[in-house]
PLY file of the C-alpha trace (Angstrom):
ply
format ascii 1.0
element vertex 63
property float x
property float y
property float z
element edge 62
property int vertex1
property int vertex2
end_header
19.69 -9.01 3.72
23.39 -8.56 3.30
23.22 -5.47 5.97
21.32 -4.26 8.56
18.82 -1.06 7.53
18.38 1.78 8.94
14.54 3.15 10.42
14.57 5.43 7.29
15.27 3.27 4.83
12.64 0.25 6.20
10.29 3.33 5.56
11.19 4.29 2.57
11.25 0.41 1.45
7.34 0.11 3.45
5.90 3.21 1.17
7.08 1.68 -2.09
5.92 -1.96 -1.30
2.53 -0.41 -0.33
2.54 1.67 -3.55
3.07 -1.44 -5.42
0.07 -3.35 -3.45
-2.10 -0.14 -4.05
-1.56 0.19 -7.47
-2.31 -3.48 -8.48
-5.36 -3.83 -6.10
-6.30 -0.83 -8.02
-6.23 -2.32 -11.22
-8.34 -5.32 -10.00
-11.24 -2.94 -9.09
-11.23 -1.92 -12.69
-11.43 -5.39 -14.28
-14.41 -5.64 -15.32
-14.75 -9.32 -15.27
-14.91 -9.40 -11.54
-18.15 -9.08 -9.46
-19.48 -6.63 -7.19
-19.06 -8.35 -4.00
-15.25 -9.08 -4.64
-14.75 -5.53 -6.31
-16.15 -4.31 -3.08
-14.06 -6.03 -1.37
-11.23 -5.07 -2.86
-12.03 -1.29 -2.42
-12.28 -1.90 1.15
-8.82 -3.28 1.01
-7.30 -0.57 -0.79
-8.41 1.95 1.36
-6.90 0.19 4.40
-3.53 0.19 2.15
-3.33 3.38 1.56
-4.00 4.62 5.08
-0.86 2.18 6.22
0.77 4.45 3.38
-0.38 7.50 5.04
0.98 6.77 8.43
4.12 5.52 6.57
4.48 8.76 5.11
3.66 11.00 7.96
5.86 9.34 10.89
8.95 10.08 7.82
8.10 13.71 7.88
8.21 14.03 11.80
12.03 14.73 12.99
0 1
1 2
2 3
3 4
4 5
5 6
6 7
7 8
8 9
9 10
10 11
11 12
12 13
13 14
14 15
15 16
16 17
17 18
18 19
19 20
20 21
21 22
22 23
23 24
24 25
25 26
26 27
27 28
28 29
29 30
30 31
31 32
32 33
33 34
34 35
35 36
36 37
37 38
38 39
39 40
40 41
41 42
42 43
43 44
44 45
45 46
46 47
47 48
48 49
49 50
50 51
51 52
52 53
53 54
54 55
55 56
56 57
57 58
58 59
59 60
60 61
61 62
């Protein structure tokens, strides 16, 4: 990095990389090609994504 970032904005830069991972471990669990073990799998995954999201969010709405 060409500067040092502040607590907010590694925050704000967390929540959108763990958008990004949610929404394309999303659209694995809807291919269709994939099996139920894996797609399971996956699921399990994407929940534990978006509760790293959650916390994300909630510690940048605590001042």
């Amino acid at each position: 990095a060409e500067r040092a970032m502040t607590a907010e904005e590694m925050l704000k830069d967390m929540k959108l990389t763990l958008t990004c991972i949610s929404k394309n471990v999303q659209e694995l669990i809807a291919d269709v090609g994939i099996d139920a073990v894996t797609q399971n799998k996956l699921q399990d995954l994407c929940a534990d994504i978006d509760k790293q999201y959650y916390f994300v969010n909630s510690s940048m709405e605590v001042k």
